[in-house]
C-alpha positions, 0 to 999 in steps of 0.5 A: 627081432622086431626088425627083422619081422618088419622086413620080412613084411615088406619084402611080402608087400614087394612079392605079392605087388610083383605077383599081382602085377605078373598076373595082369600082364599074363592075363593081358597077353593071353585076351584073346584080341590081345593076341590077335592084334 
């Protein structure tokens, strides 16, 4: 049980991580200057 708990936490770390690094690339790509260039 313990286990399994400790995995479910790092499999969240892992998705708030992807999450986190999605948001930014998108946030990238939708600046304005991004698009122009």
């Amino acid at each position: 049980m313990n286990h399994a708990m400790e995995a479910a936490r790092e499999a969240s770390d892992d998705l708030d991580e992807l999450a986190r690094a999605s948001t930014r690339s998108w946030r990238r790509c939708c600046n304005p200057s991004c698009s122009a260039s």
